[in-house]
C-alpha positions in Angstrom: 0.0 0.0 0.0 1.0 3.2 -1.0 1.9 6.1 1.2 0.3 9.6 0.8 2.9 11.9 0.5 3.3 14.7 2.7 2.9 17.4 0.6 -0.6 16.2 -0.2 -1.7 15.4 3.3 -0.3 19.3 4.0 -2.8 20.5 1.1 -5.5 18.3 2.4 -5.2 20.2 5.9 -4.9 23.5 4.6 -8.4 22.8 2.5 -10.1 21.7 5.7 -8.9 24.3 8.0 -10.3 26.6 4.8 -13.6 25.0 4.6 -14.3 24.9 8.4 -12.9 28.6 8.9 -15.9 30.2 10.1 -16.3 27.7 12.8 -12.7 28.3 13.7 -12.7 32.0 14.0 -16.1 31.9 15.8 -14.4 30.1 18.4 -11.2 32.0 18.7 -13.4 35.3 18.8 -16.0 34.3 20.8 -14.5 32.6 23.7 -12.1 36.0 24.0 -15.2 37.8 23.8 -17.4 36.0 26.1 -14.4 35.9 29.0 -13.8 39.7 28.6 -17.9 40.0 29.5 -17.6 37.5 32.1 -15.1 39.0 34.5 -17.6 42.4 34.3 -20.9 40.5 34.5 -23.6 40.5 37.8 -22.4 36.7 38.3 -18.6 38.4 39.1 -19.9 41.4 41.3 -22.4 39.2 42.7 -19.7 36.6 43.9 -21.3 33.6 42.2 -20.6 31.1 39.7 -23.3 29.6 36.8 -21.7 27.1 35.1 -24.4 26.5 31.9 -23.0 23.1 29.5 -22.3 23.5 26.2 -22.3 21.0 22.8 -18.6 19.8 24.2 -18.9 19.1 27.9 -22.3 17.2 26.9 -21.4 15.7 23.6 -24.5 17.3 22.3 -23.8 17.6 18.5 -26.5 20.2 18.0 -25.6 22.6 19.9 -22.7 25.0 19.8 -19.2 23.9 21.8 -19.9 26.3 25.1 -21.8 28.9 26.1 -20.9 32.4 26.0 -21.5 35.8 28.3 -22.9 38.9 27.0 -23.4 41.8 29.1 -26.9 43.6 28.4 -26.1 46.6 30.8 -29.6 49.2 32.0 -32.0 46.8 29.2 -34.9 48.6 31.0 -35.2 51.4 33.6 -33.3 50.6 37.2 -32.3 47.4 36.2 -29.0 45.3 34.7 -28.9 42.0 32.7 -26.2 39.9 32.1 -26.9 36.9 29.5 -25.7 33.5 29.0 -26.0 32.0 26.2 -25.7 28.9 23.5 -26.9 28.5 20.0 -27.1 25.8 17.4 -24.4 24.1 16.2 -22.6 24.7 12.6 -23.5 22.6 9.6 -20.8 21.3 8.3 -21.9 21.4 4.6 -23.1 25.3 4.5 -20.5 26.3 7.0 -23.1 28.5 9.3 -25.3 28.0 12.4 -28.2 25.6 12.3 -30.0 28.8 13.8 -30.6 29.8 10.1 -32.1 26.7 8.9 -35.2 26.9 8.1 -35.6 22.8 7.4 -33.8 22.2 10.9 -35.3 21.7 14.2 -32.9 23.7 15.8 -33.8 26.5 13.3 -34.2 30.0 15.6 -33.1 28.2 19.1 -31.0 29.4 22.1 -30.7 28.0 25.6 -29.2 30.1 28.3 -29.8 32.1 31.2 -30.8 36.1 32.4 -29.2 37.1 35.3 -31.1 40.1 36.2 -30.4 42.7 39.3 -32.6 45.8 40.1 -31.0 49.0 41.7 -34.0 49.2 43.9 -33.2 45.4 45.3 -36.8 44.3 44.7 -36.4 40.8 42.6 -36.8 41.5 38.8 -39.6 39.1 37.1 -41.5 38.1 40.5 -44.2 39.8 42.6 -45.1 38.2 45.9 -42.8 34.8 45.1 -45.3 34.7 41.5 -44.4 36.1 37.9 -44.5 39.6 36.9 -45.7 38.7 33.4 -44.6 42.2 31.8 -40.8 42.2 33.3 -40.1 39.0 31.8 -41.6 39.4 28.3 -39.4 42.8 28.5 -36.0 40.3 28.9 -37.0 37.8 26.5 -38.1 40.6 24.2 -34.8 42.5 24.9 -32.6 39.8 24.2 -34.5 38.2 21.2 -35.3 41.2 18.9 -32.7 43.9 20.1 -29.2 41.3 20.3 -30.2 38.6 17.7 -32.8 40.2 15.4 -31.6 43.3 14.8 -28.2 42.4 15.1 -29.1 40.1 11.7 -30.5 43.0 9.9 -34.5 42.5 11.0 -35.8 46.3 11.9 -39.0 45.3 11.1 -39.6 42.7 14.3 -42.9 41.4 15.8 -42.6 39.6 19.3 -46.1 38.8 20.9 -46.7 36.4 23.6 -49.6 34.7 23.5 -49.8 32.0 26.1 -48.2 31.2 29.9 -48.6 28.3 31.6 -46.8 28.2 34.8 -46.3 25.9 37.8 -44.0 25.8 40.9 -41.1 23.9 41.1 -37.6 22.3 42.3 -35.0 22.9 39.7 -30.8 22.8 40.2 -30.6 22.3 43.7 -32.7 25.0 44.8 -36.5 25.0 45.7 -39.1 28.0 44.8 -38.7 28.1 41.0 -41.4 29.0 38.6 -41.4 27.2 35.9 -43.0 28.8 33.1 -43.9 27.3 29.3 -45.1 30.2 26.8 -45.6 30.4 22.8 -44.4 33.2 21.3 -45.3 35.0 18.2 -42.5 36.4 16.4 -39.8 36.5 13.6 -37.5 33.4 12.8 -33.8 34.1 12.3 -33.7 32.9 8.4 -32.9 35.1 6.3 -30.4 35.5 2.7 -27.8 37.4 3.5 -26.9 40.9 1.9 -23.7 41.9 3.2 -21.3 41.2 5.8 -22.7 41.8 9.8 -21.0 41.8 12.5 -23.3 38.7 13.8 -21.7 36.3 11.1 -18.3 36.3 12.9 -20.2 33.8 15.6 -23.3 32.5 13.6 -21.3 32.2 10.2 -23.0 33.3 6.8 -26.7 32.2 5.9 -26.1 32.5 2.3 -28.8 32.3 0.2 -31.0 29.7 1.3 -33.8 30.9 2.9 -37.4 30.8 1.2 -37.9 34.1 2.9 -36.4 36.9 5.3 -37.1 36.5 8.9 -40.8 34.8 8.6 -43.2 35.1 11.3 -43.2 31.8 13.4 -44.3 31.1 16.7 -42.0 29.8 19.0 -41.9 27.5 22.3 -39.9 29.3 25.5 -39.7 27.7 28.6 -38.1 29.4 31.4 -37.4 28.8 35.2 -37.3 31.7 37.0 -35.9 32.2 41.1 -34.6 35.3 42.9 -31.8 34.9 45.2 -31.4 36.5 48.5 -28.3 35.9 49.1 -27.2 37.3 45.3 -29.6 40.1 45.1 -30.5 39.2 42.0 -32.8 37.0 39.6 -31.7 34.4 37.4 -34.1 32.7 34.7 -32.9 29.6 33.1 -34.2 29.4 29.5 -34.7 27.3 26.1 -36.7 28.5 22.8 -37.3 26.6 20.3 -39.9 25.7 17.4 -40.3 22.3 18.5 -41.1 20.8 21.9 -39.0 18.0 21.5 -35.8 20.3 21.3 -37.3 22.1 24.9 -37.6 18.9 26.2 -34.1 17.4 25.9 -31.8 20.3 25.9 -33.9 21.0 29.4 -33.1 17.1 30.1 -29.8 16.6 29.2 -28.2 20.3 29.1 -29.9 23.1 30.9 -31.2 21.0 34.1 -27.3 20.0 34.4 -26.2 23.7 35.7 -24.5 24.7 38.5 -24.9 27.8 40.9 -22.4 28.1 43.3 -20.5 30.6 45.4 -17.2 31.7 44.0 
């Protein structure tokens, strides 16, 4: 049997490391990114940790390798956000975020958490230990329309909830959640692309495959939702997704697997 010379195996490499580029520099720039909002995020002044899993610690193909930090500063009057958060994974063939595909079940999800602290000290989200519907449409809202819709090139957004269903619960350790499951009327992330944004560096490029530009869908959200004393703050868990089954499992086998824990 013959041996592949080395020259070839060298141009083999350079093709793949071409081909999977946007992957790679998503990863390089995103996990310098996500650090630099981490050590200025309510979790670091609040002394805590929240570990969230990623597509690598769980061997969850569908889902991007970790999850990154964003922080959302005053998103509403007298009150801070910082955002954790994960996406779909890239496909290998068109070299972008399953986020954008509109065939995928994973097409418009993210899994994460809010970590939300009010300059008045009274818990963000919750009134008398029971949701304040409004405050938590505003974060969802905030996040999902201002930092990914917009950020994609979508001015002309639509975000309507239209149904809660919500129950009390034990969830990571802790006792006194709500757990809340909504549907959502709104725009999905699809879209052909028309220029370079700033979003592609982590997404990648949709190309031109979408039937149309960010279509009205409705969407699935499930969110747990606890404020802690001893943090001063609130911290909502949450998945969205078009598909229950994708709620179900990443809450199973990703989200439910979180830790909270003192620094």
């Amino acid at each position: 049997m013959k041996r592949v010379p080395l020259i070839t195996l060298i141009i083999l490499l350079i093709l793949l490391v071409l081909w999977f580029f946007p992957l790679f520099r998503s990863i390089a720039v995103m996990s310098i990114y996500s650090a630099v909002h981490e050590n200025s995020s309510i979790m670091k002044e609040s002394g805590f940790d929240l570990s969230i899993p990623g597509g690598l610690s769980t061997l969850e193909k569908d889902w991007y390798p970790f999850p990154m930090v964003f922080n959302a500063g005053e998103f509403t009057d007298g009150a801070r956000m910082s955002i954790i958060y994960n996406f779909p994974a890239f496909n290998c063939i068109s070299r972008a975020s399953m986020l954008f595909d509109e065939d995928s079940l994973y097409n418009s999800a993210f899994y994460g958490a809010y970590v939300i602290k009010k300059d008045d000290g009274i818990p963000y989200g919750l009134t008398d230990s029971w949701m304040n519907t409004d405050e938590i449409s505003t974060a969802f809202s905030y996040d999902y329309v201002n930092l990914v819709l917009k950020s994609l090139g979508n001015d002309d957004f639509h975000f309507s909830p239209i149904q809660y269903e919500t129950i009390r619960t034990d969830y990571l350790g802790y006792d006194d959640w709500l757990m809340i499951d909504a549907m959502i009327n709104t725009n999905g992330t699809s879209h052909n692309s028309d220029g370079f944004k700033r979003s592609y560096i982590q997404y990648g490029n949709p190309g031109q495959r979408a039937s149309e530009d960010f279509p009205l869908i409705l969407m699935l959200g499930r969110l747990y939702i606890r404020y802690f004393e001893e943090y001063d703050c609130t911290i909502a868990m949450y998945i969205m997704a078009r598909n229950q089954e994708v709620i179900l499992e990443c809450d199973e086998k990703i989200l439910s697997k979180s830790i909270i824990k003192n620094k």
